[in-house]
C-alpha positions as CSV (number, residue, x, y, z in Angstrom):
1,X,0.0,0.0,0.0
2,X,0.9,3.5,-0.7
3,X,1.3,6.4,2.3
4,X,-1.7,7.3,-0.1
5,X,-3.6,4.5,0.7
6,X,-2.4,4.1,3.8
7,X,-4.2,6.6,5.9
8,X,-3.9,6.9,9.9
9,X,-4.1,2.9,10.3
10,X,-0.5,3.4,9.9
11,X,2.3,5.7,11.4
12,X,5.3,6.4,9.3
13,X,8.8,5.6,9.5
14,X,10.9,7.9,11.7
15,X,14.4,8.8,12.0
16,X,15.8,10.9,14.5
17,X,19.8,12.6,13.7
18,X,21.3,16.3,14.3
19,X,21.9,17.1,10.6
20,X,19.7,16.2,7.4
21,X,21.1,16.7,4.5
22,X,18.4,16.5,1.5
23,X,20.2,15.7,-2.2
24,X,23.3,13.5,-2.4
25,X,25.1,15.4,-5.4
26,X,28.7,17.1,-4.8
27,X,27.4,19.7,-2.2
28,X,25.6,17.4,-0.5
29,X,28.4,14.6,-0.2
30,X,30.7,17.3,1.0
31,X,28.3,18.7,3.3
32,X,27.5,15.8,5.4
33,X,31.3,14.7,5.4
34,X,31.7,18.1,6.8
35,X,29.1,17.8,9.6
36,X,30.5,14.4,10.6
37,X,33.6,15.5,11.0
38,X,32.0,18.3,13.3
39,X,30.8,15.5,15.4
40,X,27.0,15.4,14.4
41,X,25.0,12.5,13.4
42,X,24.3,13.0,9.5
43,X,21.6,11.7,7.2
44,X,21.9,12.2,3.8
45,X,18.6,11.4,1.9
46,X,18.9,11.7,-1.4
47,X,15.7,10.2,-4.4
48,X,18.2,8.4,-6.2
49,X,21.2,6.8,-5.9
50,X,23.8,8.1,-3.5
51,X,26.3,9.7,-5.4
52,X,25.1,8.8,-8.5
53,X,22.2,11.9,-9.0
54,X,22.8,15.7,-9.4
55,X,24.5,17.9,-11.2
56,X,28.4,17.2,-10.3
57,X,28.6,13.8,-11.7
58,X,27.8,15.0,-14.9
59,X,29.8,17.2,-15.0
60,X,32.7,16.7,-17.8
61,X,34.9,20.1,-17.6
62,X,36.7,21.8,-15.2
63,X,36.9,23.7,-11.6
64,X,37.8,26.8,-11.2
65,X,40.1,28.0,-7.8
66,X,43.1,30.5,-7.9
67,X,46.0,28.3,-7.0
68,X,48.6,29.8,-8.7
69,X,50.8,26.5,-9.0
70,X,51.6,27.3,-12.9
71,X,50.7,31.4,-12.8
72,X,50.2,34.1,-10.5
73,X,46.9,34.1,-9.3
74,X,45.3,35.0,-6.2
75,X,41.4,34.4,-4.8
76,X,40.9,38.6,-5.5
77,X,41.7,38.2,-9.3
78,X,38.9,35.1,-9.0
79,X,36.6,37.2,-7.5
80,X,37.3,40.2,-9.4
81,X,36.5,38.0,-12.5
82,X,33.2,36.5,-10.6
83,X,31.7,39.6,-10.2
84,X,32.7,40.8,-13.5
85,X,30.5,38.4,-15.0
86,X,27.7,38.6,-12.4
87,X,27.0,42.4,-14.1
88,X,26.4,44.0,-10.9
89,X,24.0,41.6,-8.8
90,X,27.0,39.1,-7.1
91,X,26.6,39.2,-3.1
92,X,29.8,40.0,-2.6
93,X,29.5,38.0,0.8
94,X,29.2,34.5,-1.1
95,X,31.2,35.6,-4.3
96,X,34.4,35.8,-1.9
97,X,33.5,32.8,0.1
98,X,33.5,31.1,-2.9
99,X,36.8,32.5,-4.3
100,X,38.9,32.3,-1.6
101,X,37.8,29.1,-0.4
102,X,37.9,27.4,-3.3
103,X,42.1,26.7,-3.3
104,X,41.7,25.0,0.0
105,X,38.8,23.1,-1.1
106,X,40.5,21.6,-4.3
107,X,43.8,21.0,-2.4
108,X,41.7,18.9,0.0
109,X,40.1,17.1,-3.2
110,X,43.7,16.4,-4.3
111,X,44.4,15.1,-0.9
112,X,41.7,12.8,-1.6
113,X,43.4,11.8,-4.7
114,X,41.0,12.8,-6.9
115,X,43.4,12.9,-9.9
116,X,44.2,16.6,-11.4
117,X,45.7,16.5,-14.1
118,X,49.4,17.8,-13.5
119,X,52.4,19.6,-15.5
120,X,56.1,19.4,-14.2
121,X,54.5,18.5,-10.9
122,X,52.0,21.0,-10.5
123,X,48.2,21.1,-10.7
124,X,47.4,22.1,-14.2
125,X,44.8,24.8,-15.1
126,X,43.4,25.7,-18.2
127,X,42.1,29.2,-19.5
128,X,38.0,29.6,-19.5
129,X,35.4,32.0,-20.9
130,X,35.8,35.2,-18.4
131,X,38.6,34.4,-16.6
132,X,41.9,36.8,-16.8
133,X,44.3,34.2,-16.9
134,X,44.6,29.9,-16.5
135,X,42.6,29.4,-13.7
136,X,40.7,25.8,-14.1
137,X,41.8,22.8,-13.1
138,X,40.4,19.1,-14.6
139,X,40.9,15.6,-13.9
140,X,40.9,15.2,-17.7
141,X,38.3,17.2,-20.0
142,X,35.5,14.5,-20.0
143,X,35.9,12.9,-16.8
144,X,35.8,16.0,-13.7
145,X,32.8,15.7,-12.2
146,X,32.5,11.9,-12.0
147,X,36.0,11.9,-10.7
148,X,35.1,14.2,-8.2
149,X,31.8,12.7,-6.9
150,X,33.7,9.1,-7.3
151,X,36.2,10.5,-4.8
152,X,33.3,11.9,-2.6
153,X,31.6,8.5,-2.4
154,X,34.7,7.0,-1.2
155,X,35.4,10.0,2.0
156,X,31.6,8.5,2.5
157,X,32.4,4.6,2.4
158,X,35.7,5.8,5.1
159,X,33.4,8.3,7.2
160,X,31.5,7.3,10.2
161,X,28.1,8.9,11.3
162,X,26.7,9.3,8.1
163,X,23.3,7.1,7.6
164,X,22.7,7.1,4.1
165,X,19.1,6.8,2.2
166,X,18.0,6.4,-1.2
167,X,15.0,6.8,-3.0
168,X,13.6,9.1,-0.8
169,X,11.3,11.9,-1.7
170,X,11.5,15.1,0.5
171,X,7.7,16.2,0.5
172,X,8.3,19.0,2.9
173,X,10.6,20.5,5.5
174,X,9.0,20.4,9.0
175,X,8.2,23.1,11.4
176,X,8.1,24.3,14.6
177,X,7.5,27.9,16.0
178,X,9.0,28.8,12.3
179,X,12.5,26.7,12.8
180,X,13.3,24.3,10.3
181,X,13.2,20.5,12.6
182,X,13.5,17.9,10.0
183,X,11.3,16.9,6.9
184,X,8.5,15.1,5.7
185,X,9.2,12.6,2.9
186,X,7.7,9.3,0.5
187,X,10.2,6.4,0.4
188,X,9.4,5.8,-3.2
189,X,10.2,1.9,-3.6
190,X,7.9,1.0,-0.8
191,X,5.0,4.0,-0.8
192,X,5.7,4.7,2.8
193,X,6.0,7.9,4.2
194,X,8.8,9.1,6.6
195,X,9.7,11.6,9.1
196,X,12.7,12.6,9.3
197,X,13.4,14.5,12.8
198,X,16.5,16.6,12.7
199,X,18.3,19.8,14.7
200,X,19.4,21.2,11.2
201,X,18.4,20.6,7.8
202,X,20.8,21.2,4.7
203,X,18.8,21.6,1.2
204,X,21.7,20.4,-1.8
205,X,19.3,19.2,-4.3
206,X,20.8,21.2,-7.2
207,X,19.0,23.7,-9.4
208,X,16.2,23.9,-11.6
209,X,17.1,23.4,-15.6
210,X,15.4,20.5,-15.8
211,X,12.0,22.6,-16.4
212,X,13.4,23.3,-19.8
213,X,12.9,20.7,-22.9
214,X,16.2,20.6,-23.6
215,X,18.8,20.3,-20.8
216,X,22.0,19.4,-19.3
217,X,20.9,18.3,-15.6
218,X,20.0,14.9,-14.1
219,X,16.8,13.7,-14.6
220,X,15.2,15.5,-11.2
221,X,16.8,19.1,-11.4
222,X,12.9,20.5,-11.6
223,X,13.9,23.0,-8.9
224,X,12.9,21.1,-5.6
225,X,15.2,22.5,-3.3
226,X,13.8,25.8,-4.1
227,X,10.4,25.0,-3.5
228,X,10.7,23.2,-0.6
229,X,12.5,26.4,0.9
230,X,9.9,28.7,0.0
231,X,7.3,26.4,1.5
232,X,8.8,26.8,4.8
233,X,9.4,30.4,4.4
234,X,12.6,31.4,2.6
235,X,13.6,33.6,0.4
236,X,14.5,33.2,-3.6
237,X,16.8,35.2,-5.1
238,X,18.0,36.1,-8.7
239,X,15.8,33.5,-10.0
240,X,15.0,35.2,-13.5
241,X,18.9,34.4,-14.5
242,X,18.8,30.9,-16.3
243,X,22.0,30.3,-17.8
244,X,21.9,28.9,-21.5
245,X,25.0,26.7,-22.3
246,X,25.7,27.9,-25.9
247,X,26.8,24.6,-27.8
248,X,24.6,21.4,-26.7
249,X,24.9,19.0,-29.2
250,X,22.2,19.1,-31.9
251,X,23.2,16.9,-34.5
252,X,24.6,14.1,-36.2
253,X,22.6,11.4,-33.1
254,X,24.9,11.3,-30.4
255,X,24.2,8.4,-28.0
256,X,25.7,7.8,-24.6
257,X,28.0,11.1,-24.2
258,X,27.3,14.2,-22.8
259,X,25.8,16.7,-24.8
260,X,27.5,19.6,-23.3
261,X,31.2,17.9,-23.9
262,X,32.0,20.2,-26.3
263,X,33.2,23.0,-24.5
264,X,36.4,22.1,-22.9
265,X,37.6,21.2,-26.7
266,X,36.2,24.5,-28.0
267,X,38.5,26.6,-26.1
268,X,41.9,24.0,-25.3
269,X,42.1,23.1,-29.3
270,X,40.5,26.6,-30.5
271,X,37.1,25.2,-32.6
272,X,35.4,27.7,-34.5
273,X,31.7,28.2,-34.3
274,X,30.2,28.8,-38.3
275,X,26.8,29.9,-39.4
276,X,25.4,28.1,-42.5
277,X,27.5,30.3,-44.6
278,X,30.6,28.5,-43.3
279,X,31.8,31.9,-41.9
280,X,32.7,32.1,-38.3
281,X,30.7,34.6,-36.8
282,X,31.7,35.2,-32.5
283,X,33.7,38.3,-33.6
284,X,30.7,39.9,-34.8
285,X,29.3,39.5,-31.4
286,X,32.5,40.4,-28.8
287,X,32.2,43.6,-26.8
288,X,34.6,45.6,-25.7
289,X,35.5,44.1,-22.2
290,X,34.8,40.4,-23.4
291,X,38.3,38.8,-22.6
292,X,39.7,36.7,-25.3
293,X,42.7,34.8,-26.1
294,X,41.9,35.1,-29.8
295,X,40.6,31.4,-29.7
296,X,37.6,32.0,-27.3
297,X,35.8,34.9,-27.2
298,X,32.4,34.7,-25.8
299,X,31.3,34.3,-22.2
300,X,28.2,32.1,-22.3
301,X,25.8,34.2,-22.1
302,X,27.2,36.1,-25.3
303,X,27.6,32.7,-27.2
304,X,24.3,32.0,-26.7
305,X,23.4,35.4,-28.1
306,X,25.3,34.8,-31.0
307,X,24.4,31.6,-31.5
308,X,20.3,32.5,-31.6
309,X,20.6,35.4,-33.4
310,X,22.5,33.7,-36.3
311,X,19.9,31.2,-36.6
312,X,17.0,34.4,-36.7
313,X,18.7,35.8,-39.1
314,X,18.3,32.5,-41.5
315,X,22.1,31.8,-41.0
316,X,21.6,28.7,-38.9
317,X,22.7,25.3,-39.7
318,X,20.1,22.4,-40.7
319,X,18.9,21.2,-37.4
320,X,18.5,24.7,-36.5
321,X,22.1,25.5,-34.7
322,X,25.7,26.4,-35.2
323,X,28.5,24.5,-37.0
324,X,31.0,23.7,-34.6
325,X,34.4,22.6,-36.6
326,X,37.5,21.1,-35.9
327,X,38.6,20.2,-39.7
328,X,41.2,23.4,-39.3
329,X,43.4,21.2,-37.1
330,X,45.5,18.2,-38.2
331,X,44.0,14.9,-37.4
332,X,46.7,13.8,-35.5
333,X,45.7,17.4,-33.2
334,X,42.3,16.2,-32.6
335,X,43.8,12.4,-31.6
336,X,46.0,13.7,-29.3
337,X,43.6,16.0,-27.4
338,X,40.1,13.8,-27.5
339,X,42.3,10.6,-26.9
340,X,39.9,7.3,-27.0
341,X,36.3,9.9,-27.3
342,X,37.5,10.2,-31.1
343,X,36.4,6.1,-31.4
344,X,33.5,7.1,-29.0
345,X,32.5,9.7,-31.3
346,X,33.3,7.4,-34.2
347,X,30.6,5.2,-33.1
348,X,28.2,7.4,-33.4
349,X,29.1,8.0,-36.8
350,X,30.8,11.4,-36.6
351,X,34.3,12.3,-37.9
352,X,35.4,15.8,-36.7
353,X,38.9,15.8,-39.2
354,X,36.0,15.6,-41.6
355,X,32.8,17.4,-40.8
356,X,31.5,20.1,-38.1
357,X,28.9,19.0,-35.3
358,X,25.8,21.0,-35.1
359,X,25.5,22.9,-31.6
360,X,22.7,25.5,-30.0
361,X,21.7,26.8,-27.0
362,X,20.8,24.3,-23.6
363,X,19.6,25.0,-20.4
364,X,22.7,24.3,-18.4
365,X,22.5,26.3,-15.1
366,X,20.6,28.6,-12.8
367,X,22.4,31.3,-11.1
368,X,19.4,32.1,-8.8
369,X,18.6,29.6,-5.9
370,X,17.8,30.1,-1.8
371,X,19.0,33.7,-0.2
372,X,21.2,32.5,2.9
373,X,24.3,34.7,4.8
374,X,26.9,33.6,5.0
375,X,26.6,30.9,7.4
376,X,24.4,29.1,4.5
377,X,21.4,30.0,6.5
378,X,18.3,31.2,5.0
379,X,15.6,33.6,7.1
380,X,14.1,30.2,8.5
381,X,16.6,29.4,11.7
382,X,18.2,25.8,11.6
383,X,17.6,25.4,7.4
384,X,20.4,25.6,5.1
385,X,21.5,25.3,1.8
386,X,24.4,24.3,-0.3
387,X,25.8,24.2,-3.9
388,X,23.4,25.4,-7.0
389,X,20.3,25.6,-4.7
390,X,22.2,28.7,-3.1
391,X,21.2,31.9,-4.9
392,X,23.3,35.4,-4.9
393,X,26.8,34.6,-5.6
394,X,26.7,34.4,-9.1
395,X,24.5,37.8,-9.5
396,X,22.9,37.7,-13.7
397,X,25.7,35.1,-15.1
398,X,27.9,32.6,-13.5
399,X,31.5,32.6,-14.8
400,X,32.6,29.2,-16.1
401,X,34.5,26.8,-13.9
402,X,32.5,28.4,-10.5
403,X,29.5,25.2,-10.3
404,X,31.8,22.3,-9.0
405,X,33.9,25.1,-6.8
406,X,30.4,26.6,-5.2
407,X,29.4,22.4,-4.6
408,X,32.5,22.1,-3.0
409,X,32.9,25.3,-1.0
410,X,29.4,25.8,0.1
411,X,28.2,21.8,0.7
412,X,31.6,22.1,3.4
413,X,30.6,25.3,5.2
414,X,26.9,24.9,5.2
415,X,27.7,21.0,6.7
416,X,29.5,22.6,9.2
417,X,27.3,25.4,10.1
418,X,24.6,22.9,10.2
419,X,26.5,20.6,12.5
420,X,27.6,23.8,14.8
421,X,23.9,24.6,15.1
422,X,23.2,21.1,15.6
423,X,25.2,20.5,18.4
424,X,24.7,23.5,20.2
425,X,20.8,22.9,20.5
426,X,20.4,20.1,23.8
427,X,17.0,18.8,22.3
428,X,15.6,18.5,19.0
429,X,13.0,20.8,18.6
430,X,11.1,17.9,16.6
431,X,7.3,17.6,17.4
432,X,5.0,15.1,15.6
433,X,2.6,17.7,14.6
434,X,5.4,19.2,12.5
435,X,5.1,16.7,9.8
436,X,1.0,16.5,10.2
437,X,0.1,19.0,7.1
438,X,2.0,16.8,4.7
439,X,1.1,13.5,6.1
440,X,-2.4,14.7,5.6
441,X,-1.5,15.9,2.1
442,X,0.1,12.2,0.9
443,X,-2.7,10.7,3.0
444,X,-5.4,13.1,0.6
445,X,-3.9,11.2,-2.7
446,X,-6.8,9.5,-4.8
447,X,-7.6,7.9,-8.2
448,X,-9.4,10.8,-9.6
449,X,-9.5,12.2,-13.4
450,X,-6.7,14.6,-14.5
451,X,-4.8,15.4,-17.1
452,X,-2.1,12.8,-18.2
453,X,0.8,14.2,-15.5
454,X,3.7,13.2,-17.6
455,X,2.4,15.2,-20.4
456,X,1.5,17.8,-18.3
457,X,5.4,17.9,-17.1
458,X,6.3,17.7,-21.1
459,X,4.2,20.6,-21.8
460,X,5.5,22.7,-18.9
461,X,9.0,21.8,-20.5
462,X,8.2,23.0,-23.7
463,X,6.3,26.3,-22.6
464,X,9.2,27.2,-20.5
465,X,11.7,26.4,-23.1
466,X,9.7,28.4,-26.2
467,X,8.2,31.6,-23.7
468,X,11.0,31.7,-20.8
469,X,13.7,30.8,-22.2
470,X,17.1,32.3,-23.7
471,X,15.2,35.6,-25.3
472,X,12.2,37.3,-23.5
473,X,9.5,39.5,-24.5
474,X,6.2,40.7,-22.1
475,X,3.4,39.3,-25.0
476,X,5.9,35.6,-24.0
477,X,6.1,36.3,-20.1
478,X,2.6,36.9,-20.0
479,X,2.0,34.0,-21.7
480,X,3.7,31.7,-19.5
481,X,2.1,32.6,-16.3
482,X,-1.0,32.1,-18.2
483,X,-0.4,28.6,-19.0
484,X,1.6,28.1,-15.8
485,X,-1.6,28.9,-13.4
486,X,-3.9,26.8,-15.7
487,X,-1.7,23.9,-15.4
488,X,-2.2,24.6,-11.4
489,X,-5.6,24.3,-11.5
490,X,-5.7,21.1,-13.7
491,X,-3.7,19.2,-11.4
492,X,-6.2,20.8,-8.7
493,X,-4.4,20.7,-5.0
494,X,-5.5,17.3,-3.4
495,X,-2.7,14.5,-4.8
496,X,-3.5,12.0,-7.4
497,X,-2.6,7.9,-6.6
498,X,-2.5,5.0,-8.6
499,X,-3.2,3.3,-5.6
500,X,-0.3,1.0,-6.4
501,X,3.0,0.1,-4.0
502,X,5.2,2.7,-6.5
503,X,3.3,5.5,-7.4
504,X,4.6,7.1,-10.4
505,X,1.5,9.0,-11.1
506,X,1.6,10.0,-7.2
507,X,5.0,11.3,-7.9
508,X,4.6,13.3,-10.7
509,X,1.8,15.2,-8.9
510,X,4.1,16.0,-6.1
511,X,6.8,16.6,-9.2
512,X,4.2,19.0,-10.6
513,X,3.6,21.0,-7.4
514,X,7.3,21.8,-7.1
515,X,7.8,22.3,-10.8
516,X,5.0,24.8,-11.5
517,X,6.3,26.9,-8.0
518,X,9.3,26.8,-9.3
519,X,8.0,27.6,-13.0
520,X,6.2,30.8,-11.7
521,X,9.6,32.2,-9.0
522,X,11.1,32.6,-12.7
523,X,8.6,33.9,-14.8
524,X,6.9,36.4,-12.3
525,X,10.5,38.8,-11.9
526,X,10.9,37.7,-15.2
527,X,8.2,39.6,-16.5
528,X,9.4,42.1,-14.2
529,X,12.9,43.3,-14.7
530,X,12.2,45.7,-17.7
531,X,16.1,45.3,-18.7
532,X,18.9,42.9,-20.3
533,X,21.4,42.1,-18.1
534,X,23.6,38.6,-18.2
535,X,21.6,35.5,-19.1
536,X,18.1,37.6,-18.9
537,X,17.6,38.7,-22.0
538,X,14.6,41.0,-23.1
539,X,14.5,42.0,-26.8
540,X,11.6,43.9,-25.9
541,X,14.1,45.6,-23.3
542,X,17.8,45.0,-25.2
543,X,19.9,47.5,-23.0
544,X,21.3,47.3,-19.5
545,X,19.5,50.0,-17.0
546,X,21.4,51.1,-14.2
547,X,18.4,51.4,-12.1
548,X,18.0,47.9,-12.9
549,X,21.0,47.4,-10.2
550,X,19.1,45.3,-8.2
551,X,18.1,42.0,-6.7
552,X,14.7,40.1,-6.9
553,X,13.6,38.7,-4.1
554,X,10.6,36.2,-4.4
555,X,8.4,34.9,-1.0
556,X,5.9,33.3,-0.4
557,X,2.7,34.5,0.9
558,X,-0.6,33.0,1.5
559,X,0.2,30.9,-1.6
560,X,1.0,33.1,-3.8
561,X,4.3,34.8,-5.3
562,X,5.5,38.0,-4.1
563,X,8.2,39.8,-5.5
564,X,10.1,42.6,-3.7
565,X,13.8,44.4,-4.5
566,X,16.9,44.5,-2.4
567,X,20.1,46.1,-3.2
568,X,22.6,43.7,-3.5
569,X,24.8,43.0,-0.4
570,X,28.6,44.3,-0.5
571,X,31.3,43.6,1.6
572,X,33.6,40.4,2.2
573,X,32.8,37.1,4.1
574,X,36.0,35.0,6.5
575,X,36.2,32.0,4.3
């Protein structure tokens, strides 16, 4: 039987421990290694496999920390760059946490032996889109971010402490007298529901590209670290910045690799992007303070600008991209640097000594998330949050190389916050009322008639990819929330069941919920910020407006979104 089906007849599952970490990516792996070592009690609850889910192990490219082991850098220079590409909105607070941190945090990695890739002894560190000089290190260029959540994974398998927990849903995070005290969840093998009692909670559960069609994230990036946040009462921030990663692989079929992989060999081997006409085109597009080393010009946001423009303009390739090429470079070049992924690509039928790839424009990244200090704590005492589901440090446009850095640097200081908040509180401040509202919501699920939910999640995908996505306009934004509310009240606001043990359709409703929350925290200051500024782009508003120097804050009140400004914080937080 499902907690659905269940009803009072029987009590959940509960689980008592000081920390909770909620996702099991990068930032969360680091964050409950992090609390253990602080001496608290850790679970880490994750919906799919341990390790194995989120952003980081997907991630192919490379890390960005000022280490200065092959040239002069220092964490400033990082940060200097960081807010550079943020256009005004970083929170200086998180931006330097991030920066100076991030050297200590890779050293640790390399402790770990995680495997950077080294030069004459020394980490090695490749130049990247906004950066002012070799700054990123890799393990190689297609095999990062599994290295680094394969090396997290094993700290976990060596660290006591940590209770670990797959496939579980978080529902809800639990309440009392407004502090965060655990969660609410659905063990989604078995149908039961859990509660989860715990002094501090930690959300890591990534960001929210996967409410675009086309995408780079894991399978349940649809934003539900955000809305289980604003559910208990935090604060979103930035959440209209959706970053587009510029070449996603379009064409020939490519099956079993990454479709973002082609960045790292864009700017280490120099390949050229070329419109239909065969003519490279990114110069056209370069501004006067876009860095370049003559190879690789655009920041991401600019490439995707380019990228979409060229295809408006009828200059787009067949399948309605770019041409990337490599055929400029001797074979023997593209060997050397792609190493076995040439016979990977070769498999797939494509030949890059011979013929270009087609690339365009993915949903890669969200530079919004959770507003915290710089503890990690949002406005709801004893709840956390770590990695991309932090919001502010990034401002309109994250420079590249900063995701696995921010996993690293924030999962390990929000994991010990957490724990330090944890350990300091003599009693948990757990109550089983807390989790009553959302036991009474799973408990509410039925077999009634709705719409089909996994179209309904397709079609969200597809309005958010055509009317939210790279390029805005009001007639668009209007649009959206349009369709977004009446998707809401289709889906109506008591669960659906199947009735059955697993409850996929049970699941998608509770998907839904989060999703269309989510859908709306991005549309609604969307629609508002009248201005282009990073990776929000209005072509109904194509300049930058200083007054638009601000940051959106979205809450959440009686239900509904409400969307207030805030000027972004300044000044330096002890890393």
């Amino acid at each position: 039987m499902t907690a659905a089906a269940n009803n009072d007849a029987m009590a959940p599952t509960h689980i008592e421990t000081d920390v909770l970490v909620i996702g099991a990516g990068g930032a969360g792996m680091y964050a409950a290694l992090e609390a253990a070592k602080a001496g608290a009690s850790v679970v880490l609850a994750d919906r799919s496999l341990i390790g194995r889910g989120g952003a980081t192990v997907m991630a192919q490219m490379t890390v960005a920390a000022a280490l200065g082991e092959q040239t002069p850098d220092h964490w400033e220079y990082h940060l200097s760059d960081t807010l550079a590409a943020g256009r005004g909105l970083c929170d200086e607070r998180m931006a330097a946490l991030l920066c100076e941190d991030g050297p200590r945090r890779l050293r640790e990695m390399d402790g770990w032996k995680v495997g950077w890739a080294r030069e004459d002894g020394h980490i090695k560190q490749a130049q990247a889109p906004g950066h002012d000089r070799p700054r990123c290190a890799y393990v190689d260029f297609l095999s990062t971010g599994p290295a680094v959540s394969r090396t997290l994974r094993t700290q976990l398998n060596n660290a006591n402490g940590i209770r670990r927990i797959g496939d579980l849903m978080i529902v809800d995070i639990a309440l009392r007298n407004g502090e965060a005290c655990g969660a609410t969840a659905l063990h989604l093998t078995t149908g039961q529901a859990v509660t989860l009692a715990a002094k501090a909670v930690v959300i890591a559960t990534g960001g929210l590209t996967g409410l675009y069609r086309r995408n780079s994230a894991s399978s349940n990036m649809g934003g539900d670290g955000y809305a289980l946040a604003l559910r208990a009462g935090a604060e979103l921030i930035d959440m209209e910045f959706v970053q587009f990663f510029p070449i996603g692989h379009l064409a020939p079929r490519l099956v079993g690799m990454d479709p973002i992989m082609w960045d790292p060999f864009r700017y280490k081997l120099g390949g050229k992007l070329l419109n239909a006409e065969m003519r490279e085109f990114e110069q056209d597009y370069a501004t006067q303070d876009t860095r370049s080393d003559g190879r690789y010009v655009l920041t991401r946001d600019l490439a995707t600008y380019a990228i979409t423009r060229e295809v408006e303009a009828g200059r787009g390739s067949p399948a309605g991209g770019a041409y990337l090429s490599f055929q400029h470079l001797p074979e023997a070049d593209i060997r050397s640097a792609f190493g076995p992924v040439v016979d990977r690509l070769a498999a797939n039928g494509i030949d890059l000594a011979k013929h270009p790839v087609e690339v365009a424009p993915i949903a890669h990244y969200h530079m919004g998330g959770v507003r915290a200090d710089e503890t990690l704590q949002t406005r709801v005492p004893g709840l956390y949050v770590s990695g991309e589901a932090v919001g502010g440090a990034n401002g309109a446009n994250r420079l590249s190389g900063n995701a696995i850095t921010e996993a690293l640097v924030f999962g390990a200081h929000a994991g010990r916050n957490a724990a330090q908040r944890a350990l300091q509180s003599s009693s948990t401040k757990w109550q089983p009322q807390a989790a009553g509202p959302t036991l009474d919501l799973l408990r509410s699920a039925h077999k009634r008639d709705v719409p089909n939910l996994a179209a309904v999640v397709a079609e969200l995908k597809g309005l958010m990819a055509d009317l939210v996505g790279p390029f805005r306009t009001e007639p668009k934004l209007r649009s959206a929330i349009k369709a977004i509310e009446r998707l809401k009240a289709e889906i109506g606001e008591v669960p659906v069941s199947s009735a059955a043990v697993f409850d996929p359709v049970l699941v998608d409703w509770l998907d839904l919920r989060n999703m269309l929350l989510v859908a709306q925290s991005v549309t609604v200051p969307a629609l508002a910020r009248t201005e282009s500024r990073g990776a929000h782009q209005r072509e109904d508003y194509p300049g930058l407006d200083e007054s638009w120097g601000v940051n959106q804050i979205v809450a959440l009140s009686n239900g509904k979104i409400e969307l207030s400004r805030s000027a972004p914080v300044t000044g330096r937080a002890a890393a």
